[in-house]
C-alpha positions as MATLAB code, in Angstrom:
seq = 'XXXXXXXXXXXXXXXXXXXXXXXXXXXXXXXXXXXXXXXXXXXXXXXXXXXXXXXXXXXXXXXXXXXXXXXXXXXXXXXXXXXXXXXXXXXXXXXXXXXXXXXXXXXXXXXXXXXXXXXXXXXXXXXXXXXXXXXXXXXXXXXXXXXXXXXXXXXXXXXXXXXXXXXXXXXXXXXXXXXXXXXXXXXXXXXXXXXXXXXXXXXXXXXXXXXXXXXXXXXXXXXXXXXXXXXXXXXXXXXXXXXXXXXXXXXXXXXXXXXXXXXXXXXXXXXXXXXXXXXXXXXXXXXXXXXXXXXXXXXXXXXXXXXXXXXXXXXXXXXXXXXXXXXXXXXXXXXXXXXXXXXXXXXXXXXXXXXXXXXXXXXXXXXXXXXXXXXXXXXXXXXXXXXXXXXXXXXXXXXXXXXXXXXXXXXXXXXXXXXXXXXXXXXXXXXXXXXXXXXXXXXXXXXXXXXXXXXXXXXXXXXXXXXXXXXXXXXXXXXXXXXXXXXXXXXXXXXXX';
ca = [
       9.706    6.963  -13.340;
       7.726    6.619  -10.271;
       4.394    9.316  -10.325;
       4.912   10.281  -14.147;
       1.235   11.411  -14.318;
       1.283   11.149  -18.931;
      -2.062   11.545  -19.258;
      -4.138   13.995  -20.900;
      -6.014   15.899  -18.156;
      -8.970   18.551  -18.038;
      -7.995   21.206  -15.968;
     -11.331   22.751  -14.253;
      -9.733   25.501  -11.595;
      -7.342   28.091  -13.620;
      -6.087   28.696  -10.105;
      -5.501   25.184   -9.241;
      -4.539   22.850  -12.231;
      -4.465   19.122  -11.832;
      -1.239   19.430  -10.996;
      -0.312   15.528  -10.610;
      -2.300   14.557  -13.876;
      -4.921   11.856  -12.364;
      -7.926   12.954  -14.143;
      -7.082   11.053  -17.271;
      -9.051   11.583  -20.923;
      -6.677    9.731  -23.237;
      -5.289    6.865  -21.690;
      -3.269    6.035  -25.183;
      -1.252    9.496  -25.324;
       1.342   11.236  -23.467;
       0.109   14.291  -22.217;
       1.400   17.112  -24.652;
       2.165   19.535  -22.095;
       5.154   17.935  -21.130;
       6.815   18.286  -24.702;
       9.089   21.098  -25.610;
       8.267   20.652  -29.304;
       4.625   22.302  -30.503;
       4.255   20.117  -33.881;
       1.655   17.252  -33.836;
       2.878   14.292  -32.503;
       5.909   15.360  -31.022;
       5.034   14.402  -27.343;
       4.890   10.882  -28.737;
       8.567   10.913  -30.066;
       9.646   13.119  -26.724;
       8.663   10.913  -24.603;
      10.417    7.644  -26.222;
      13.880    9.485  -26.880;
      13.334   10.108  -22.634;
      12.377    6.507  -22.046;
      15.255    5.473  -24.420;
      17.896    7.919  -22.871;
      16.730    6.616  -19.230;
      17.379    2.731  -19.979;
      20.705    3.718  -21.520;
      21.361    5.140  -18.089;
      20.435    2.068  -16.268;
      17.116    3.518  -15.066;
      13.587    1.428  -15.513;
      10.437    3.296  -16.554;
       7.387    2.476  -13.727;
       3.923    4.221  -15.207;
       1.115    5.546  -12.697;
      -1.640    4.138  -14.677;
      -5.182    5.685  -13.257;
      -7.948    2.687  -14.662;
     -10.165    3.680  -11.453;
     -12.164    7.257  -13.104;
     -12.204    9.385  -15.691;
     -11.862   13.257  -15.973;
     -15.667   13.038  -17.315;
     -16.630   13.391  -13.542;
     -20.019   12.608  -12.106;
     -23.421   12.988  -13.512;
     -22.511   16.670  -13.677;
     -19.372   16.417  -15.562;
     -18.570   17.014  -19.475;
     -19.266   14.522  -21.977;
     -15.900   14.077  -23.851;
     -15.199   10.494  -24.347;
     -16.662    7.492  -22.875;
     -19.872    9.307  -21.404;
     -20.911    9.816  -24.833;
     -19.314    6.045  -26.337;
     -21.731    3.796  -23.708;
     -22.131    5.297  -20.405;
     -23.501    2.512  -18.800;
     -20.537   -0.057  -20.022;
     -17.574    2.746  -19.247;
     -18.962    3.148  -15.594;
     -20.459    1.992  -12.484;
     -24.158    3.135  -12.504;
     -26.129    4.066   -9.423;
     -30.018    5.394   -9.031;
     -31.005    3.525  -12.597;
     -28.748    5.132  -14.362;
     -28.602    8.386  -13.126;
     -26.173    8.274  -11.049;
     -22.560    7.367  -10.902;
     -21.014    5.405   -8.227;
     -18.254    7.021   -6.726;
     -15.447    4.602   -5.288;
     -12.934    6.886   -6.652;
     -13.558   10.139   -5.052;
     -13.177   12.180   -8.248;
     -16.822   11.712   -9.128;
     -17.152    8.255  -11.402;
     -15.414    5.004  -10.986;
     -14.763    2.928  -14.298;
     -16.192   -0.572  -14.653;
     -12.649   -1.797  -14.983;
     -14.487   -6.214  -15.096;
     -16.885   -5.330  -18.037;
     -15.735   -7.409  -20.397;
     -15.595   -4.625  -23.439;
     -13.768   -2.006  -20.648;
     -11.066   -5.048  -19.717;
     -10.402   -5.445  -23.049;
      -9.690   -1.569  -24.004;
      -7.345   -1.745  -20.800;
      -5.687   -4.676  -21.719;
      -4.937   -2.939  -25.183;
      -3.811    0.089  -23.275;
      -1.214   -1.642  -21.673;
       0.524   -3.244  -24.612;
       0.520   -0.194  -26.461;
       2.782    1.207  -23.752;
       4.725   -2.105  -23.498;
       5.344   -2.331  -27.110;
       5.260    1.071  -28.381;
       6.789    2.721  -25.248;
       8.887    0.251  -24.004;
       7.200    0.801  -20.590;
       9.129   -1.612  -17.604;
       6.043   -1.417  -15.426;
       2.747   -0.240  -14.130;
       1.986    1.195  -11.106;
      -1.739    1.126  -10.682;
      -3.456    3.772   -8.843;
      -6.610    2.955   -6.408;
      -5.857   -0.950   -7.479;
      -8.983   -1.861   -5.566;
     -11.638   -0.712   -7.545;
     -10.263   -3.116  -10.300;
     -11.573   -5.997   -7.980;
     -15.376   -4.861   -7.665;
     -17.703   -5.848   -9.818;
     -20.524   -3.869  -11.908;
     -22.482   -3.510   -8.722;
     -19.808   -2.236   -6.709;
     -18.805   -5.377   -4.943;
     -15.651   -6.744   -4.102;
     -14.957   -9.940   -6.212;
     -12.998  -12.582   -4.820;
     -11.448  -13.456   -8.091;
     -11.553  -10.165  -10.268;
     -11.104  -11.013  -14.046;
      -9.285   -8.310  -14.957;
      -6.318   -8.459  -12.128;
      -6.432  -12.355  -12.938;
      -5.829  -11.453  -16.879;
      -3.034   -9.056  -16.231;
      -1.186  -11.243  -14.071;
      -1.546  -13.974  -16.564;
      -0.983  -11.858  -19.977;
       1.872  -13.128  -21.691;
       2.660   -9.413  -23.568;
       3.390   -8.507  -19.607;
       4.904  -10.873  -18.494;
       8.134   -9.530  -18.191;
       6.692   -6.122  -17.336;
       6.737   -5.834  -13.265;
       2.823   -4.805  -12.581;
       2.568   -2.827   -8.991;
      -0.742   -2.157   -7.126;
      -1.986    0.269   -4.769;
      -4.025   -1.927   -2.688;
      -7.044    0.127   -1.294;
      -9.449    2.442   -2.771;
     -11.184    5.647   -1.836;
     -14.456    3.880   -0.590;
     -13.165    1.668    2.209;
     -11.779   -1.304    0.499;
      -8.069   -2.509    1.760;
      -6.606   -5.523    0.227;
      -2.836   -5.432    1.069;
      -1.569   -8.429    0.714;
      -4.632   -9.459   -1.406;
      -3.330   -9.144   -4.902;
      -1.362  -12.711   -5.094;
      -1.306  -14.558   -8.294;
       2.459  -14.866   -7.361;
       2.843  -11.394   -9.860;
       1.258   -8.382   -8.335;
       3.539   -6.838   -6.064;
       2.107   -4.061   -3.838;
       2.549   -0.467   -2.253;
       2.967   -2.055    1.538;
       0.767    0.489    3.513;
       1.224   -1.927    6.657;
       5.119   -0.793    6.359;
       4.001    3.152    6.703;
       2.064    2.712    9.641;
       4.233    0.645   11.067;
       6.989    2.526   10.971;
       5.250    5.523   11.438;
       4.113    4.649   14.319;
       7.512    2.951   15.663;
       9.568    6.293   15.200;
       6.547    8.597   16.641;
       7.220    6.332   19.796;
       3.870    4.847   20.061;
       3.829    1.675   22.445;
       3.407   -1.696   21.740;
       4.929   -1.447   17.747;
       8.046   -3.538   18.430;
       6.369   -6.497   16.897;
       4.792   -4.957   13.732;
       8.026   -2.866   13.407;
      10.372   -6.358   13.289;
       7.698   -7.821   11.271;
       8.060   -5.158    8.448;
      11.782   -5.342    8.637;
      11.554   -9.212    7.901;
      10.068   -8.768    5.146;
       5.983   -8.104    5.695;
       5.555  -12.601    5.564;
       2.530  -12.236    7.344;
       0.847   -9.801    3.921;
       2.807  -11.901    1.462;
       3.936  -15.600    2.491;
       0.624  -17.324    2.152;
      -0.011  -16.309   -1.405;
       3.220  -18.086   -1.669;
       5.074  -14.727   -2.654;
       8.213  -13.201   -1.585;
       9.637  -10.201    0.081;
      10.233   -8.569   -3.633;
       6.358   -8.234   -3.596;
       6.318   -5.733   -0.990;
       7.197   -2.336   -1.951;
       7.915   -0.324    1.121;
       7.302    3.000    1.605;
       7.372    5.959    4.340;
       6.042    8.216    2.412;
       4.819    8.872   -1.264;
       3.482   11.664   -3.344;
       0.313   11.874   -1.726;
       0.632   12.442    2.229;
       3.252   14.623    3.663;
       6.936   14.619    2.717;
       8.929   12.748    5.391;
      10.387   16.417    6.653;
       6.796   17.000    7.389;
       6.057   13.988    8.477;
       8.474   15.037   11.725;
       7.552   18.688   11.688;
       3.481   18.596   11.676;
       1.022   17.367   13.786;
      -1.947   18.552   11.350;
      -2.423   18.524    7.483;
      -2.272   22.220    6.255;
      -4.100   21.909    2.808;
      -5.677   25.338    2.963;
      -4.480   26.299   -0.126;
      -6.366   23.750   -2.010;
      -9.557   25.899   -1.484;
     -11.669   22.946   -0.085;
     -11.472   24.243    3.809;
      -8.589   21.584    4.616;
     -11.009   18.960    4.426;
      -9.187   17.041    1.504;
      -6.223   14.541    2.246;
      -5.113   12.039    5.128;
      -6.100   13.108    8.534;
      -4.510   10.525   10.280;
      -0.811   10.778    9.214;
       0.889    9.092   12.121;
       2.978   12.518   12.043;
       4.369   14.404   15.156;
       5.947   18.180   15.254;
       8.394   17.463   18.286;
       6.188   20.734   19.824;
       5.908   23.354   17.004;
       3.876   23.080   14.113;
       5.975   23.736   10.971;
       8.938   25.123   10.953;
      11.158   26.533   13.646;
      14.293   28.047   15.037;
      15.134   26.133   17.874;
      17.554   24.334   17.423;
      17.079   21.137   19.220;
      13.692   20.767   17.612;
      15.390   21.075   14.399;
      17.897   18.027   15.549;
      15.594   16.163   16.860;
      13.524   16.185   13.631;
      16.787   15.560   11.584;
      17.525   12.419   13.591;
      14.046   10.784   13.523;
      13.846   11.826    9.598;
      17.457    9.833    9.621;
      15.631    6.732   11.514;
      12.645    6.511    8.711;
      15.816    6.719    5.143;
      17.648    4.169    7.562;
      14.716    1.553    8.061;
      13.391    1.611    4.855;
      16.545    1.049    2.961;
      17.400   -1.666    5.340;
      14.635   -3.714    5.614;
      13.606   -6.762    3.591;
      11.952   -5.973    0.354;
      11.801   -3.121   -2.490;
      12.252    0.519   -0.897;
      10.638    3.124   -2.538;
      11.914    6.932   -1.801;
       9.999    9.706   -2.495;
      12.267   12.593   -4.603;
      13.023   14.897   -2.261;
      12.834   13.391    1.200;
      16.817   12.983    1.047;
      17.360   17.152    1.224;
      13.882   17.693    3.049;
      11.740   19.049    0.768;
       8.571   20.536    2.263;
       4.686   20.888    1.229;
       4.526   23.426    4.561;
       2.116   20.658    5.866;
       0.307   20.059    2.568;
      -0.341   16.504    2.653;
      -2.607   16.321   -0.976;
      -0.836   18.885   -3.308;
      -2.394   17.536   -6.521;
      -3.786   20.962   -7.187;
      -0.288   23.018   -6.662;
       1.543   24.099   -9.506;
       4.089   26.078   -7.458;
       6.748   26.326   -4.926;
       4.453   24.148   -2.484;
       5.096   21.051   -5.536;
       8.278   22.282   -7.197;
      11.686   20.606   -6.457;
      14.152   23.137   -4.894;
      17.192   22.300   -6.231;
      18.779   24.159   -3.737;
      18.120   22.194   -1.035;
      20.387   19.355   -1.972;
      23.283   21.817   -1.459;
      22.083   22.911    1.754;
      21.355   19.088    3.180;
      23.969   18.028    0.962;
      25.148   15.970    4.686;
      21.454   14.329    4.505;
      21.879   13.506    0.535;
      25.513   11.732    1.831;
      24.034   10.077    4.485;
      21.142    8.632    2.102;
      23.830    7.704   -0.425;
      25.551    5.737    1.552;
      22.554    3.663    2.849;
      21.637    3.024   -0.669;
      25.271    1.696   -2.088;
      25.047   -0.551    1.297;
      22.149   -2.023    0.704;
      23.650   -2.339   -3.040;
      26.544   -4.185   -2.023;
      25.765   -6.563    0.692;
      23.425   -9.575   -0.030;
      22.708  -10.002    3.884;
      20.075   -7.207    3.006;
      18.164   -8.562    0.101;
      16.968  -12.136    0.738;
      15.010  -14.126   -1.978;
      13.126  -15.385    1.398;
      11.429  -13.695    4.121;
      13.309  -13.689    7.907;
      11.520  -15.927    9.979;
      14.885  -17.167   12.065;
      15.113  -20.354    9.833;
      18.338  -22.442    9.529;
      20.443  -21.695    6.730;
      22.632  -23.361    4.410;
      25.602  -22.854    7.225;
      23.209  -23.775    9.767;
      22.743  -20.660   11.264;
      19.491  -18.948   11.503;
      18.592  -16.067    9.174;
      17.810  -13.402   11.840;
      17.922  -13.339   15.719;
      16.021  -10.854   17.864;
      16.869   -9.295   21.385;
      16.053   -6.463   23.607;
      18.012   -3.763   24.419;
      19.624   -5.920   27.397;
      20.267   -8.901   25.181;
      17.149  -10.750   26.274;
      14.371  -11.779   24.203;
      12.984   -8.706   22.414;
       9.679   -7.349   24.599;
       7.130   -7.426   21.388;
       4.356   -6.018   22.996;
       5.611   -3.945   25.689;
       5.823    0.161   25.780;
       9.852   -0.013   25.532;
      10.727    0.423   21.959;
      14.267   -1.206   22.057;
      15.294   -3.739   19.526;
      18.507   -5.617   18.258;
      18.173   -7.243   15.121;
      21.209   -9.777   14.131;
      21.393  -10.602   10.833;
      23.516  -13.900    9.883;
      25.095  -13.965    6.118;
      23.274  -15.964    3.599;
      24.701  -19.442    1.861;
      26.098  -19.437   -1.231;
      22.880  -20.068   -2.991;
      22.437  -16.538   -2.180;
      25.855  -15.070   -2.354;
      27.521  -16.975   -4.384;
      31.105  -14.343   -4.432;
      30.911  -14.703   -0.691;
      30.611  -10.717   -0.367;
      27.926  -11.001    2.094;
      28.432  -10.342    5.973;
      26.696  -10.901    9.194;
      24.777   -7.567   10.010;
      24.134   -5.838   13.284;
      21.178   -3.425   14.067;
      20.386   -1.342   16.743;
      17.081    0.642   17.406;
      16.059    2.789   19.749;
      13.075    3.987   19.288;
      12.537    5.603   22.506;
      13.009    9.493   23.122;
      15.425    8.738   26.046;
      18.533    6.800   25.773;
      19.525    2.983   26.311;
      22.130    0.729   27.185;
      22.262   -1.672   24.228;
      24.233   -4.968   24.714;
      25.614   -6.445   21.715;
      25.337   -9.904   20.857;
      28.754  -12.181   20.317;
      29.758  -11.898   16.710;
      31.076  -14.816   15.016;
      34.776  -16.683   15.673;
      37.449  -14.550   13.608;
      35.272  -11.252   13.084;
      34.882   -8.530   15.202;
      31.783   -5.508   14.534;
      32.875   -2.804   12.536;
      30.750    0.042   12.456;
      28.649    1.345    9.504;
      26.511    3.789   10.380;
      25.418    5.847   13.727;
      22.480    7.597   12.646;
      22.579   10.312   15.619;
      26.431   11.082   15.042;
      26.906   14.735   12.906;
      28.349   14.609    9.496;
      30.417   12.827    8.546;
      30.777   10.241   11.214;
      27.284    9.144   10.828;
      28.351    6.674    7.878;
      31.490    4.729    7.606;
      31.629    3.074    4.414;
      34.805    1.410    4.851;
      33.599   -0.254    8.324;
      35.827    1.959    9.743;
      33.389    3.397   12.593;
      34.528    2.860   15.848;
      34.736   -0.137   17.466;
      31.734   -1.511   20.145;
      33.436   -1.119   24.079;
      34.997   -4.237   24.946;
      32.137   -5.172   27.421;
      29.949   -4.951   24.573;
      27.464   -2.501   26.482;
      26.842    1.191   24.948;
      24.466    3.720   24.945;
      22.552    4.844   22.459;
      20.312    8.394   21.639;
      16.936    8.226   21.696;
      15.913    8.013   18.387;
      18.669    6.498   16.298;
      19.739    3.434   14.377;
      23.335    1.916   14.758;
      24.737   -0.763   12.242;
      27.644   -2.872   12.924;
      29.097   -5.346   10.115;
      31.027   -8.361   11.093;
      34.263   -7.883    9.661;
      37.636  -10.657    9.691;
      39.821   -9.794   12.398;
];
């Protein structure tokens, strides 16, 4: 389960806990707050009747690992574990000793390529694997596992070589967050043809798309493809790049549309903690509002950001919540917030139930049709059938302006071979974006002899006529010109006659 923080943690504010649980102590235990049972040990068996009843449900188990610090802190800090074991082999030492080097931002970074510290994570790992039945690992602050003692950034770091190559994990699918808290940023860095990685490229991309900023058309088609320029020349594959809009840390995509500025106030370190450049926009009031084409406005673009991710080229990753829009009231680095501002609303999903649909539906597509998950990244390369993968145009059916301010784009996707579908379920795919805040005239390419476009979603249509999951939208005008909102995503299937 994506951001299961099951580490033992040191709370040091009684009025604001480590609420997400990255301060580990223990890295071997579950954390025994999370067990209903009091009696010794019963966190341990808990948690493996949960992982067990989760993989009878068809659900994998992804662990946020946190190798990067400790919850011994800095030079201030307690001494509760490896401060006291060898202080100088446990962490990256600055000042002679005295000091601890601080890539992490939570005070000490662990020297994650000493050869005694690799081995104890190596260990760590299995244990989960073998006693846990753990499906993955997602690592947190991945970079600091490529510096060496001093700091520096290794161009072949041991210990991400090792894990990639470890045959106890090598059917375990190993994740990284490529950057750390000290400047380093290696997405699309972690190759070894096993690391896939949180694709921060595809937030800021997108981000940036939907806020309207000029000139994204390019990076935005790029993303959609498949992110080849992070990935293809470590000779790995669109499954490598986890895509994201949002996560647990940074604003929630509702408030991602609905704030300008981070609001972190309430974490009692004068709002000078988390992100401050969040790509977000407020559509011209900060938080929320009752006007009531703000509040549409925000609905569509939040509909734009579920629509991309789930149809473009490689894993999506969707932060709980963002399909009912659950808010952080502009928090955008709740780790400290044990309450409402953290909690899931359950409430919500019955009052966006429409958004939850709409979400649904986007997911089972993606599911269903093999056009939208290739093995290969869309670079408009002949097929098996001859045809090329992808085809791009511009709003008037021209070659797509990739660098201009207009933020028009018409994506054609052909069906895959039978390589790739071999129960022939796959179809050719149509998408429209317009990423502009006023309207355009889209027109449509020709679909193929003996189909005709059947639409599948309009993402600026109320429910329920924003989905059609029977391709039973309707049909493009016969001169194969319409308009479009600002702000919206249409998707056409090619369907037989």
């Amino acid at each position: 389960l994506h951001e299961y923080p099951v580490l033992d943690i040191l709370g040091r504010k009684p009025d604001r806990v480590n609420y997400w649980g990255y301060d580990p102590m223990a890295f071997f235990s579950p954390h025994r707050g999370y067990a209903m049972g009091d009696a010794p040990g019963s966190q341990v068996h808990e948690f493996k009747q949960m992982v067990k009843a989760l993989h009878q449900a068809g659900i994998e188990v992804i662990l946020d690992v946190v190798f990067n610090h400790t919850c011994e802190g800095n030079e201030l800090g307690p001494v509760l574990s490896f401060k006291g074991l060898e202080n100088g082999v446990y962490y990256m030492l600055d000042n002679g000793g005295s000091r601890y080097k601080n890539y992490s931002g939570c005070g000490n970074t662990v020297n994650g390529n000493h050869p005694i510290v690799r081995e104890m994570i190596f260990h760590c790992l299995r244990h989960w694997v073998h006693n846990y039945h753990i499906d993955g690992f997602r690592f947190d602050l991945a970079s600091i596992l490529a510096r060496d003692t001093n700091g520096d950034m290794l161009p072949n770091p041991p210990l991400i070589d090792a894990i990639a190559q470890d045959p106890m994990l090598a059917d375990t699918k190993i994740i990284a967050e490529a950057w750390d808290a000290a400047g380093a940023y290696q997405v699309g860095s972690f190759h070894w043809q096993r690391w896939a990685e949180w694709n921060g490229r595809f937030r800021d991309d997108v981000r940036r798309f939907w806020r309207g900023d000029h000139g994204m058309v390019g990076p935005f088609a790029t993303r959609l493809s498949g992110s080849s320029d992070l990935y293809a020349p470590s000779g790995r594959q669109p499954y490598h790049s986890i895509n994201f809009s949002t996560a647990h840390d940074g604003f929630t995509l509702n408030d991602l549309v609905s704030y300008h500025d981070k609001h972190n106030e309430a974490n009692g370190e004068g709002n000078r903690d988390g992100e401050n450049n969040s790509n977000s926009m407020n559509y011209g009031v900060e938080g929320p509002t009752r006007r009531l084409r703000i509040e549409r406005d925000r609905l569509k673009t939040i509909k734009c950001h579920l629509a991309t991710l789930m149809l473009a080229q490689g894993v999506p990753m969707l932060l709980m919540g963002d399909e009912c829009r659950r808010t952080q009231r502009g928090n955008n680095n709740a780790y400290c917030q044990d309450n409402d501002i953290s909690w899931f609303d359950w409430k919500l999903v019955k009052k966006n139930d429409a958004l939850v649909q709409f979400t649904s539906d986007l997911i089972h597509f993606r599911r269903q049709q093999p056009t939208m998950r290739r093995r290969k990244f869309l670079v408009g390369a002949p097929q098996e059938n001859g045809l090329p993968d992808v085809m791009w145009f511009g709003a008037a059916g021209a070659n797509a302006d990739w660098h201009g301010s207009d933020l028009s784009l018409v994506c054609l996707l052909t069906r895959p071979g039978p390589k790739e579908d071999p129960q022939g379920k796959a179809r050719d795919v149509l998408i429209l974006f317009n990423g502009n805040y006023e309207p355009r005239r889209f027109h449509l390419p020709q679909v193929a002899q003996g189909f005709a476009w059947r639409m599948f979603l309009d993402s600026a249509a109320d429910a329920p006529r924003d989905t059609f999951p029977k391709f039973d939208g309707p049909a493009p005008p016969a001169s194969g010109v319409l308009e479009m909102e600002g702000k919206s995503v249409r998707l056409y299937v090619g369907a037989p006659k």
